[in-house]
PyMOL Python script that loads the backbone (N, CA, C, O; Angstrom):
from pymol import cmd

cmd.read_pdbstr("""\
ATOM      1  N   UNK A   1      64.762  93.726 113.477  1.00  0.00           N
ATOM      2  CA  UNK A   1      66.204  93.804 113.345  1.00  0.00           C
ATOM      3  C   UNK A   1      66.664  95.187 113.789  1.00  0.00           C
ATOM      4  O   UNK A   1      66.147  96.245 113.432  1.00  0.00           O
ATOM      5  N   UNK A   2      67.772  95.035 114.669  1.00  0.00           N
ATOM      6  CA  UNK A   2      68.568  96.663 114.793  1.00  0.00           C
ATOM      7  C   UNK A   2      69.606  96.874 114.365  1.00  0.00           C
ATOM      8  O   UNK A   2      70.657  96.257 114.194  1.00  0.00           O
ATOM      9  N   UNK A   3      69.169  97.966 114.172  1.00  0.00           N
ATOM     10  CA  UNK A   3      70.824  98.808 113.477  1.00  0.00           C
ATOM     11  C   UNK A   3      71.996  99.014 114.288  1.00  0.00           C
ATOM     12  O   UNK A   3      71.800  99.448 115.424  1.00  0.00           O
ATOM     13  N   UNK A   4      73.452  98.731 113.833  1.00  0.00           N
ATOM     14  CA  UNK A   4      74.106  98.972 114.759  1.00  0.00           C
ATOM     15  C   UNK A   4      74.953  99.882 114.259  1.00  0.00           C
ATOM     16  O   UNK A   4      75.595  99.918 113.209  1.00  0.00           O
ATOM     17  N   UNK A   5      74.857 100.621 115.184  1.00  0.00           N
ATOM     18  CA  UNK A   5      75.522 101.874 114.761  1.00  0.00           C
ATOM     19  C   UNK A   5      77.528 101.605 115.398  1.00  0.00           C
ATOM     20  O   UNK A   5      77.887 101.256 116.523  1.00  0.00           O
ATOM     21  N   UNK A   6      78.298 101.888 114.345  1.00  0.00           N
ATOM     22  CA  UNK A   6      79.231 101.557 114.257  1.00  0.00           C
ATOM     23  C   UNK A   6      80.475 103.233 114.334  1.00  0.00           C
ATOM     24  O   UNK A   6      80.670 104.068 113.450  1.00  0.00           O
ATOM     25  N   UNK A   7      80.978 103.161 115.536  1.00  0.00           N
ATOM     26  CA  UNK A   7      81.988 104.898 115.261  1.00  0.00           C
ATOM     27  C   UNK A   7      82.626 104.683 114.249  1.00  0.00           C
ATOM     28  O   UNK A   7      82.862 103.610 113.692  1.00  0.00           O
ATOM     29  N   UNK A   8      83.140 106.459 113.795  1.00  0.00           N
ATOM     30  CA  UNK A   8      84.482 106.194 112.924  1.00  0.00           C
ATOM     31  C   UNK A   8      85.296 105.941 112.827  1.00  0.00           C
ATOM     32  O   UNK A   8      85.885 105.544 111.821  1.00  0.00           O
ATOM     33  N   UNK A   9      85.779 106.142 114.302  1.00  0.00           N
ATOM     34  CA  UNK A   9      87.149 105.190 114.479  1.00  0.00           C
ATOM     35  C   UNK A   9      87.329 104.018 114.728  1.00  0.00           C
ATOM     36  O   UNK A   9      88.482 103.589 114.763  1.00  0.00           O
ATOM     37  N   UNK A  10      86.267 103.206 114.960  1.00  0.00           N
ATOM     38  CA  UNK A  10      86.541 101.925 114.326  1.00  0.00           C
ATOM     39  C   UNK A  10      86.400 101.706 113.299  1.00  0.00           C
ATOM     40  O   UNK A  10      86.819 100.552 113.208  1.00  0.00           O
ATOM     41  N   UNK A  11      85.961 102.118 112.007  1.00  0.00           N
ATOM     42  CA  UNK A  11      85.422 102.179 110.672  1.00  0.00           C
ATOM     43  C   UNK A  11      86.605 102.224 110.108  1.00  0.00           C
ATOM     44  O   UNK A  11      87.105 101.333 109.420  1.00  0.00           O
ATOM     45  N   UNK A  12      87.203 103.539 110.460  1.00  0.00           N
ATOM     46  CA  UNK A  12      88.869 103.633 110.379  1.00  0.00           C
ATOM     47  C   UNK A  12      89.903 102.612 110.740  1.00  0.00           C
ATOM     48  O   UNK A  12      90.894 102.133 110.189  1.00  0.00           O
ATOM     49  N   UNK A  13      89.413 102.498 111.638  1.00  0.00           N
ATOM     50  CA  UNK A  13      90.668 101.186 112.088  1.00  0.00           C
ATOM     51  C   UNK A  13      90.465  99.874 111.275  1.00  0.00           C
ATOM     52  O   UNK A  13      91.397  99.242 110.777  1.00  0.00           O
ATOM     53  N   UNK A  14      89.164  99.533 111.194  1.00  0.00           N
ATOM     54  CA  UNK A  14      89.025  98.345 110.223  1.00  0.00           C
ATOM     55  C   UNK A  14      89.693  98.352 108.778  1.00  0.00           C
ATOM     56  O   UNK A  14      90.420  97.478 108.306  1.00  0.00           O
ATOM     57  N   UNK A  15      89.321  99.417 108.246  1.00  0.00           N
ATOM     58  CA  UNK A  15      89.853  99.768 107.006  1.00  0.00           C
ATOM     59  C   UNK A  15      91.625  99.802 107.342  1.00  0.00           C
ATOM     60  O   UNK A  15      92.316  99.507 106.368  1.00  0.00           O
ATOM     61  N   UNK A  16      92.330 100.120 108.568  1.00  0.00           N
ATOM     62  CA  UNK A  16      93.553  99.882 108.515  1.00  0.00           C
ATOM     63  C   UNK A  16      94.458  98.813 108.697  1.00  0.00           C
ATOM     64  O   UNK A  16      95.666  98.744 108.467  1.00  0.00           O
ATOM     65  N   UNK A  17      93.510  97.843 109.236  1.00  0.00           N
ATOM     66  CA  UNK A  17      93.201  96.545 109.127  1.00  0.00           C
ATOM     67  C   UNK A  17      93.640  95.512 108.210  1.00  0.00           C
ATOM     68  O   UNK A  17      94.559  94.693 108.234  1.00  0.00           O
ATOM     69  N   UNK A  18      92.269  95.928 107.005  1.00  0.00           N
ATOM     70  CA  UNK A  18      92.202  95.070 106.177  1.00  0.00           C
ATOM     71  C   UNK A  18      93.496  95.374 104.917  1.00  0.00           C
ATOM     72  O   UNK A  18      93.951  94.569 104.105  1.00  0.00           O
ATOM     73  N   UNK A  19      93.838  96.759 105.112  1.00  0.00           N
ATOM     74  CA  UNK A  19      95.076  97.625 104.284  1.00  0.00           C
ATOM     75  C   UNK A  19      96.446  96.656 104.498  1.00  0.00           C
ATOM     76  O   UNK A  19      97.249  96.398 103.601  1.00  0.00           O
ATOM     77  N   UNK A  20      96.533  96.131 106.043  1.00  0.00           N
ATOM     78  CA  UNK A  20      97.810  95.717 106.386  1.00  0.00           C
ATOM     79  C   UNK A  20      97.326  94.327 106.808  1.00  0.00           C
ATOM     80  O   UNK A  20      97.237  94.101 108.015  1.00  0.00           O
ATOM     81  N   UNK A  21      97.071  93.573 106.107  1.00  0.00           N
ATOM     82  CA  UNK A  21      96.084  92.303 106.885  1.00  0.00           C
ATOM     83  C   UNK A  21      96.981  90.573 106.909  1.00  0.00           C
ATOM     84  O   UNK A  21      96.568  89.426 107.075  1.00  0.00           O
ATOM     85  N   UNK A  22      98.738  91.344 106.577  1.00  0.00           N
ATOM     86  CA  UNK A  22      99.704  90.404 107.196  1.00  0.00           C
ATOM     87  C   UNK A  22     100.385  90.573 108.419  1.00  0.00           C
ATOM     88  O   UNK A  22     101.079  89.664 108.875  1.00  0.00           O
ATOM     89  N   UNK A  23     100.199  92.039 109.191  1.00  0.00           N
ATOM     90  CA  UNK A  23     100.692  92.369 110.538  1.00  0.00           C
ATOM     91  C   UNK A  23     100.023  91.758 112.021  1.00  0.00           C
ATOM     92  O   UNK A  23      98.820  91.557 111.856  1.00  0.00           O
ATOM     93  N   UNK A  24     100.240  91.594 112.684  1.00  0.00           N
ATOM     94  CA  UNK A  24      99.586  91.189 113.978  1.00  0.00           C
ATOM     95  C   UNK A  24      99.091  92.193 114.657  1.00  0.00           C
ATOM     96  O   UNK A  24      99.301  93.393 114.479  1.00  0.00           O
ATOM     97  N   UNK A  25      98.263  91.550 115.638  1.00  0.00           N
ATOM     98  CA  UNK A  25      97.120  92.873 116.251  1.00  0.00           C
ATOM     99  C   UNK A  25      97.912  93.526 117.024  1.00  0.00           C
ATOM    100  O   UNK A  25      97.574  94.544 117.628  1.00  0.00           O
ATOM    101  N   UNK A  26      99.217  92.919 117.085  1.00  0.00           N
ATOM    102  CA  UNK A  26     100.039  94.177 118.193  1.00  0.00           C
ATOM    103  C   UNK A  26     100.591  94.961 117.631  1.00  0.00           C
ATOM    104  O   UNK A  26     100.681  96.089 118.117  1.00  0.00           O
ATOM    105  N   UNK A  27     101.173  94.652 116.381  1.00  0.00           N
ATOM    106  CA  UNK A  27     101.255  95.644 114.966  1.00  0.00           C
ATOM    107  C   UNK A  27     100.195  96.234 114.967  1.00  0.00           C
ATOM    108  O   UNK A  27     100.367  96.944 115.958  1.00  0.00           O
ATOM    109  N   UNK A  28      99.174  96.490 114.585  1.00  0.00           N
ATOM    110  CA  UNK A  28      98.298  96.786 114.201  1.00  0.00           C
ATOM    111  C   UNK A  28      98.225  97.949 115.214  1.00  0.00           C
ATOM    112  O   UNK A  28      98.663  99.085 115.029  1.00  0.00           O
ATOM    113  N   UNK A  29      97.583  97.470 116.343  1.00  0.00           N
ATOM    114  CA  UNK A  29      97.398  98.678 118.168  1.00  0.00           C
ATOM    115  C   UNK A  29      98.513  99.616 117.742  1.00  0.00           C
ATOM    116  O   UNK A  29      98.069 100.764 117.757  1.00  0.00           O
ATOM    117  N   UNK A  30      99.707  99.582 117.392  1.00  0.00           N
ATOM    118  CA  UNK A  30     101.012 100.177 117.740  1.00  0.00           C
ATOM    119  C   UNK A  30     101.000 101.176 116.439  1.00  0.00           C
ATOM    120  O   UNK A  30     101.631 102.231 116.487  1.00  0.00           O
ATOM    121  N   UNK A  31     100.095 100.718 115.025  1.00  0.00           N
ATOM    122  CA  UNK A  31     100.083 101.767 113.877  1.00  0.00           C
ATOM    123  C   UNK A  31      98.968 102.642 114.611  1.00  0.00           C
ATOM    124  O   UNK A  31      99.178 103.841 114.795  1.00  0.00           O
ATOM    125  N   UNK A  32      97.906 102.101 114.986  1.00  0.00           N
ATOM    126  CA  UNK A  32      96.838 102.869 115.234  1.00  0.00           C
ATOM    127  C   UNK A  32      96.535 103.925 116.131  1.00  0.00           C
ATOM    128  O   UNK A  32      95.851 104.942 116.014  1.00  0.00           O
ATOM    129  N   UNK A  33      97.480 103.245 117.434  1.00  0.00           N
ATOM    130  CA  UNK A  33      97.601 104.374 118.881  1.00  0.00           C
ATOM    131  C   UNK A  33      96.861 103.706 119.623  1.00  0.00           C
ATOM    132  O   UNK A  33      96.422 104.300 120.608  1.00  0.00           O
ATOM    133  N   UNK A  34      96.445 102.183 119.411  1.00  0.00           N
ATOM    134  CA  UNK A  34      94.963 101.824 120.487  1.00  0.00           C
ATOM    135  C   UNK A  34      96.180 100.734 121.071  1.00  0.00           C
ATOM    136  O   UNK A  34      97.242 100.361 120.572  1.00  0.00           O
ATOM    137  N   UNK A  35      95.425 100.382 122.504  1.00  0.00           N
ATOM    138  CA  UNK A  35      96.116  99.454 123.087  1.00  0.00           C
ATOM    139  C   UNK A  35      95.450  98.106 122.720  1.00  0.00           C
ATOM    140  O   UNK A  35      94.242  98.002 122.508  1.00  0.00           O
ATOM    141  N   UNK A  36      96.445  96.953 122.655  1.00  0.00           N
ATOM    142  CA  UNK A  36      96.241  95.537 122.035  1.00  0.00           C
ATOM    143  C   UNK A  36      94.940  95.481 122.155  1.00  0.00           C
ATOM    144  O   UNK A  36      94.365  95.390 121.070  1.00  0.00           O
ATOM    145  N   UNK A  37      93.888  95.515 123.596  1.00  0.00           N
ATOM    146  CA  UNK A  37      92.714  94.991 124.030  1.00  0.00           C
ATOM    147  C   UNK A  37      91.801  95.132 122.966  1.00  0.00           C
ATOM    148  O   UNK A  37      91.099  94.375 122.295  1.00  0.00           O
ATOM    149  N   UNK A  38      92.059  96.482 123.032  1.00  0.00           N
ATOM    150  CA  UNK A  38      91.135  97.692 122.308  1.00  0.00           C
ATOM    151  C   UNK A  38      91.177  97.230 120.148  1.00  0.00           C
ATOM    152  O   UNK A  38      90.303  97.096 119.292  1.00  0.00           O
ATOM    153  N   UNK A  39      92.333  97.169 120.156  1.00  0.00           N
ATOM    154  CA  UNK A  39      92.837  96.585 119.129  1.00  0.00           C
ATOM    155  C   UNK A  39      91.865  95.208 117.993  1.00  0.00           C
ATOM    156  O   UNK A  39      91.404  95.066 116.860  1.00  0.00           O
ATOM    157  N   UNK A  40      92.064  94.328 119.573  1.00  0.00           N
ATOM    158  CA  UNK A  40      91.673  92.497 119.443  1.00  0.00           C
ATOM    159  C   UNK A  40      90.074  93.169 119.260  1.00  0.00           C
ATOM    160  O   UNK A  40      89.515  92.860 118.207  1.00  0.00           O
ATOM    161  N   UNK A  41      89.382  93.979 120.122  1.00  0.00           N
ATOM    162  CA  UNK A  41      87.907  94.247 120.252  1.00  0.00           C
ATOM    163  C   UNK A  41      87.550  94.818 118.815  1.00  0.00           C
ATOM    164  O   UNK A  41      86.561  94.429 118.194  1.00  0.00           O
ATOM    165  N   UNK A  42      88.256  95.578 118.436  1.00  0.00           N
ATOM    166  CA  UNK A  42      87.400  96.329 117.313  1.00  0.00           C
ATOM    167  C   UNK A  42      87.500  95.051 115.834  1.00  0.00           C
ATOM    168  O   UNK A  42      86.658  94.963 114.940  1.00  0.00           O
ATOM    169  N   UNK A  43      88.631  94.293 115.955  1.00  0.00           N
ATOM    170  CA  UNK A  43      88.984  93.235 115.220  1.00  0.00           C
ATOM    171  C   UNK A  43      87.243  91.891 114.974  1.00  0.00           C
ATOM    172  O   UNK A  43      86.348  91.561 114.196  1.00  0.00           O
ATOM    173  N   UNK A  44      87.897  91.623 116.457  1.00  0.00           N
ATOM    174  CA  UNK A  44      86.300  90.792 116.541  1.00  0.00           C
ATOM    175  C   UNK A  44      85.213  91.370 115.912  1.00  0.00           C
ATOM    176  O   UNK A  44      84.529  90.634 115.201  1.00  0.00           O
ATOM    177  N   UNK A  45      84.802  92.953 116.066  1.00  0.00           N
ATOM    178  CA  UNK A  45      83.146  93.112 116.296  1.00  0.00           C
ATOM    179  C   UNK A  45      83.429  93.245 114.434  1.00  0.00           C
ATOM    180  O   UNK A  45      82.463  92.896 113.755  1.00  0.00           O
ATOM    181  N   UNK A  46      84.492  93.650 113.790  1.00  0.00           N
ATOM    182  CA  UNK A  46      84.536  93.382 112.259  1.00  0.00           C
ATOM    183  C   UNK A  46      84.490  92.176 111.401  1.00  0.00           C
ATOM    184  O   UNK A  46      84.200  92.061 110.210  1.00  0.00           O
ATOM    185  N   UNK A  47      84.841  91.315 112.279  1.00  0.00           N
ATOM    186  CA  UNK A  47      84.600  90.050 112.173  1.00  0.00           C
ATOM    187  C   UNK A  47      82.745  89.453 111.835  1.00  0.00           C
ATOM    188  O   UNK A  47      81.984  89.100 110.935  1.00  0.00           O
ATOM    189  N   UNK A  48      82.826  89.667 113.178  1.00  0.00           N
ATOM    190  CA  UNK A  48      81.309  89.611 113.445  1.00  0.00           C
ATOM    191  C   UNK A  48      80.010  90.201 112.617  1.00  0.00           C
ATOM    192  O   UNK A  48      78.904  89.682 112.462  1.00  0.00           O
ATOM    193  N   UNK A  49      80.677  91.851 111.989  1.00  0.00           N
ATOM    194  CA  UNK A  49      79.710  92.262 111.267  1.00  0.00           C
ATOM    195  C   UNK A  49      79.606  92.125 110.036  1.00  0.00           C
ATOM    196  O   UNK A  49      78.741  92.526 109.257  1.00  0.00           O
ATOM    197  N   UNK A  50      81.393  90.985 109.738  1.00  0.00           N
ATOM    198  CA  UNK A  50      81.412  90.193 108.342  1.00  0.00           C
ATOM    199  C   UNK A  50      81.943  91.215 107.522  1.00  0.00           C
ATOM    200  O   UNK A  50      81.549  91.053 106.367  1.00  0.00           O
ATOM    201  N   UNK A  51      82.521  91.991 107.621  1.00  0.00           N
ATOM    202  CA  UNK A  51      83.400  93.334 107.093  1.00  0.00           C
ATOM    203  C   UNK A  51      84.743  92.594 106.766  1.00  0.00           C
ATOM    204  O   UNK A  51      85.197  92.757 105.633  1.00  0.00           O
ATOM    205  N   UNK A  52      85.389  91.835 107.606  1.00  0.00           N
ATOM    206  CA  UNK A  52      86.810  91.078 107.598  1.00  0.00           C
ATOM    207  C   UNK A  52      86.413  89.531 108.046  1.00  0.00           C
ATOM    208  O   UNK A  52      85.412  89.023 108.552  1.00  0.00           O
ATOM    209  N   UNK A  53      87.765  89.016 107.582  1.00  0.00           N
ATOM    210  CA  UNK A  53      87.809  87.652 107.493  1.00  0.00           C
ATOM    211  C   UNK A  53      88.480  87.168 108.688  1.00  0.00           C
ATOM    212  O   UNK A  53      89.020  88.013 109.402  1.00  0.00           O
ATOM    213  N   UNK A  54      88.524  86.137 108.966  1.00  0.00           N
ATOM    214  CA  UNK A  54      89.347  86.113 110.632  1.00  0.00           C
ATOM    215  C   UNK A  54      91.038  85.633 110.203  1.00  0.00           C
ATOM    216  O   UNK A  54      91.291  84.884 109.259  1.00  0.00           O
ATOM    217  N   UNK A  55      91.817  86.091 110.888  1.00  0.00           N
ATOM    218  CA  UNK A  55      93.143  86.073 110.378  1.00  0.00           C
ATOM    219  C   UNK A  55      93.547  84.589 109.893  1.00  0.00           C
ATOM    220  O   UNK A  55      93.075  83.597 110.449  1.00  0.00           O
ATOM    221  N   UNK A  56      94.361  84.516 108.929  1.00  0.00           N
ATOM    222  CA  UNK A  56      94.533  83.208 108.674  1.00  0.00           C
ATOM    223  C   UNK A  56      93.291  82.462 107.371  1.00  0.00           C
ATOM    224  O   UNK A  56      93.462  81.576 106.533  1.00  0.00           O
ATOM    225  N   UNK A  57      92.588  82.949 107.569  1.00  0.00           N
ATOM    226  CA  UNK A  57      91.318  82.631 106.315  1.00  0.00           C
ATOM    227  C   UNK A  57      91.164  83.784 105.267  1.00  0.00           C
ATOM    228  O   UNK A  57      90.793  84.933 105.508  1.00  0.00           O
ATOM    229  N   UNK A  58      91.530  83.241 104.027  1.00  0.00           N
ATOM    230  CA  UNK A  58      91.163  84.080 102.807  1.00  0.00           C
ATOM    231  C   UNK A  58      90.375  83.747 101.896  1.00  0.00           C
ATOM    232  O   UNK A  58      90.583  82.893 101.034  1.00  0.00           O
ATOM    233  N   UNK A  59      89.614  84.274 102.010  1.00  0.00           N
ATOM    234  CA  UNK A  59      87.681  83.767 101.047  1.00  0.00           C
ATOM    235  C   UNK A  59      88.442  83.394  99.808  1.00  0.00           C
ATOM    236  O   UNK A  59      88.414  82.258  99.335  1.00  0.00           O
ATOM    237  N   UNK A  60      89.214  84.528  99.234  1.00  0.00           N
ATOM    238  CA  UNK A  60      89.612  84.185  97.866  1.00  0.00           C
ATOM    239  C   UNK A  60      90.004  82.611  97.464  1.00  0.00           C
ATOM    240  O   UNK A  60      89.338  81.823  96.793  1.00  0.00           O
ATOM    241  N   UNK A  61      91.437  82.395  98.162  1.00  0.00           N
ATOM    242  CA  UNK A  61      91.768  81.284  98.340  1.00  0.00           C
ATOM    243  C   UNK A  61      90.822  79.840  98.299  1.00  0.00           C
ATOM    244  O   UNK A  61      90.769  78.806  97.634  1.00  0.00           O
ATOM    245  N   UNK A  62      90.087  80.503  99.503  1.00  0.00           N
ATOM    246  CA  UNK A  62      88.991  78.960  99.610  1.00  0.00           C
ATOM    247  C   UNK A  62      88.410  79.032  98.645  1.00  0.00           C
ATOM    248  O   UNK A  62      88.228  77.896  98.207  1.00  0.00           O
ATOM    249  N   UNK A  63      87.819  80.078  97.778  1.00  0.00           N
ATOM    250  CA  UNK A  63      86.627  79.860  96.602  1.00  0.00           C
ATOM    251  C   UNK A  63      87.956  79.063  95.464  1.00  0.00           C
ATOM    252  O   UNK A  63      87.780  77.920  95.042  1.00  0.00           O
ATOM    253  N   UNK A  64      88.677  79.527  95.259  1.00  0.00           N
ATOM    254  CA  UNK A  64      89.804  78.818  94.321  1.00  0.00           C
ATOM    255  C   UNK A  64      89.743  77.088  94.436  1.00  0.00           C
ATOM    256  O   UNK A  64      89.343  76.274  93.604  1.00  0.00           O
ATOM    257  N   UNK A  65      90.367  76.856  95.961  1.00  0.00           N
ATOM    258  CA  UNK A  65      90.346  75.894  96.103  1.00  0.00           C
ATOM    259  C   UNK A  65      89.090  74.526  96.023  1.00  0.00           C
ATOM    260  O   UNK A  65      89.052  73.307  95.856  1.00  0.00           O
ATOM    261  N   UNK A  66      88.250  75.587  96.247  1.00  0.00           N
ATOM    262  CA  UNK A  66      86.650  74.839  96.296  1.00  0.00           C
ATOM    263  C   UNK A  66      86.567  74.601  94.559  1.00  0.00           C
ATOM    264  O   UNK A  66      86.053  73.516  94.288  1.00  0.00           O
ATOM    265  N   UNK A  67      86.991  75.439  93.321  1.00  0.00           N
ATOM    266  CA  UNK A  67      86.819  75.209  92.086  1.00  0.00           C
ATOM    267  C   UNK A  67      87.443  73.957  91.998  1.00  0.00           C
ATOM    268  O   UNK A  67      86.902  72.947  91.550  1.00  0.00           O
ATOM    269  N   UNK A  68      88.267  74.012  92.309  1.00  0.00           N
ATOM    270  CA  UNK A  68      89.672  73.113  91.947  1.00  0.00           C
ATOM    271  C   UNK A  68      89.055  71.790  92.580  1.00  0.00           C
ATOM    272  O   UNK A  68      88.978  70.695  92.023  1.00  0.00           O
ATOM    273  N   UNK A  69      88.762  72.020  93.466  1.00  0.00           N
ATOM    274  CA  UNK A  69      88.338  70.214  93.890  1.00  0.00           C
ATOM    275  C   UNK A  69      87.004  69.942  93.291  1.00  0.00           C
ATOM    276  O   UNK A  69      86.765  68.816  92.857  1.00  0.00           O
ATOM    277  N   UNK A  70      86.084  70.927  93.233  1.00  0.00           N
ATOM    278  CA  UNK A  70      85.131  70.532  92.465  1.00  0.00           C
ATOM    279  C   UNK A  70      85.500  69.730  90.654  1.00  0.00           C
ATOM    280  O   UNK A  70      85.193  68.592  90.297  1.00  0.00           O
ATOM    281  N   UNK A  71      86.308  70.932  89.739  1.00  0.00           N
ATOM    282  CA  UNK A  71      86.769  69.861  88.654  1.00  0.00           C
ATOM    283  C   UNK A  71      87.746  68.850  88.751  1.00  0.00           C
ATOM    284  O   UNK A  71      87.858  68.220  87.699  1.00  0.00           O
ATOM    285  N   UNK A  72      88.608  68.426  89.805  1.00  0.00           N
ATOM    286  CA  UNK A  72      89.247  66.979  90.350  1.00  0.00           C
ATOM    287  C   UNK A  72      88.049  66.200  90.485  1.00  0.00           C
ATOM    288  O   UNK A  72      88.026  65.113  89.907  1.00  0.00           O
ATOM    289  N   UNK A  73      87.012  66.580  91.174  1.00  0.00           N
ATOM    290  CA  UNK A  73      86.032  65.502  91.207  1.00  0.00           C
ATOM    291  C   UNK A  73      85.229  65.163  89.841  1.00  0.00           C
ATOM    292  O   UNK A  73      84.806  64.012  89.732  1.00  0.00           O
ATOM    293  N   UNK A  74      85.039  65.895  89.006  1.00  0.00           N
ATOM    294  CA  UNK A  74      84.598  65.747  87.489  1.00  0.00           C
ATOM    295  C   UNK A  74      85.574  65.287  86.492  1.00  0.00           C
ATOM    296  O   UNK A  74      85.125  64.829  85.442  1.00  0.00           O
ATOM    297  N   UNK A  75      86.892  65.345  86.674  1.00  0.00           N
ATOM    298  CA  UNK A  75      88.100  64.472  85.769  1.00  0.00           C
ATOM    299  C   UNK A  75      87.736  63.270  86.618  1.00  0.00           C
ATOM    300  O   UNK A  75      87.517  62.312  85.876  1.00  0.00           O
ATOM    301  N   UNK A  76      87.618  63.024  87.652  1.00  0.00           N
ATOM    302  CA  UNK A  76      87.715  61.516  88.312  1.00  0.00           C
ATOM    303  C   UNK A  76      86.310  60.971  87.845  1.00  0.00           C
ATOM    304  O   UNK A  76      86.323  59.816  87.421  1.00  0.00           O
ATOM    305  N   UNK A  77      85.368  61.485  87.858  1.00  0.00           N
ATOM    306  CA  UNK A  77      83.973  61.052  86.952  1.00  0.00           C
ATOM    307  C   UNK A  77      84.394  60.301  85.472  1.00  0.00           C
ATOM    308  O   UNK A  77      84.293  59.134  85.095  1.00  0.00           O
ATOM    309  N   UNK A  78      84.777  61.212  84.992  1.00  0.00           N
ATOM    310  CA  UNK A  78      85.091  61.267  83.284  1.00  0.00           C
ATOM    311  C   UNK A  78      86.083  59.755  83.579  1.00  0.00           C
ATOM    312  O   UNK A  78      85.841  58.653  83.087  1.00  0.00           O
ATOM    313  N   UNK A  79      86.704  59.941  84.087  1.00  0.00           N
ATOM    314  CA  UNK A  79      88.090  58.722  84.145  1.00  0.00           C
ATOM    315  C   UNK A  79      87.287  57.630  84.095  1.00  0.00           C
ATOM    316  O   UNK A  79      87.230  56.809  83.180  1.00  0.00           O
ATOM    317  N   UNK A  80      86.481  57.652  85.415  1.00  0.00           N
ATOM    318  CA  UNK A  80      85.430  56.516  85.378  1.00  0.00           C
ATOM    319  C   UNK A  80      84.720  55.770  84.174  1.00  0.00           C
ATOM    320  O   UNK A  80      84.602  54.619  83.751  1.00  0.00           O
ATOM    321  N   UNK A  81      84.254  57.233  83.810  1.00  0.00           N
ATOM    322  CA  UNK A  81      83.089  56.538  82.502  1.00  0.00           C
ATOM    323  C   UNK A  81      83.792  55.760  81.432  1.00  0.00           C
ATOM    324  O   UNK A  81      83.377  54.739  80.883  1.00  0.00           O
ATOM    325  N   UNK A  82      84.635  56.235  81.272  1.00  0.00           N
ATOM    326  CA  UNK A  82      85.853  56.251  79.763  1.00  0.00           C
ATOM    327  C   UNK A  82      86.269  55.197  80.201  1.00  0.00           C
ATOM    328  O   UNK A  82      86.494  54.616  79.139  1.00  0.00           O
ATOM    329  N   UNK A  83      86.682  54.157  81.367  1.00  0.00           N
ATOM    330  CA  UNK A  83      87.444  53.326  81.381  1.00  0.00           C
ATOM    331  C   UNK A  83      86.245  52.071  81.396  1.00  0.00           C
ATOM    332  O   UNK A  83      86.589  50.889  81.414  1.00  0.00           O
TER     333      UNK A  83
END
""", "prot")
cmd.dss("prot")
cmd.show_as("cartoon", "prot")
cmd.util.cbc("prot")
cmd.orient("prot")
């Protein structure tokens, strides 16, 4: 396995990122000083190294939702047995 060595200014930028993580990447380029490209790139490789979530997906959320259907499916058990 290799190490990947990661700059600070993307380290930085991720972290400014995840700080403002309802703005768009052209928001984002325009707080930071980087142009969109540069922006979308450092986005991805945070993605990738599993640091951030991809826009639009919130772990939190899904683990919630995953509870929630899991005990809907155990009241619908119970309903079963009982009737």
């Amino acid at each position: 396995m290799t190490n990947k060595v990661v700059p600070m200014t993307e380290i930085n930028a991720i972290a400014y990122m995840r700080k403002n993580k309802d703005r768009t990447i052209k928001q984002w380029a325009e707080g930071l000083k980087l142009s969109p490209n540069r922006t979308a790139s450092i986005y991805q490789k945070g993605i990738k190294l599993g640091i951030m979530d991809p826009k639009g997906h919130d772990s939190e959320r899904s683990r919630k939702l995953a509870f929630i259907q899991m005990y809907q499916h155990k009241v619908q058990q119970l309903k079963k047995e009982i009737a």
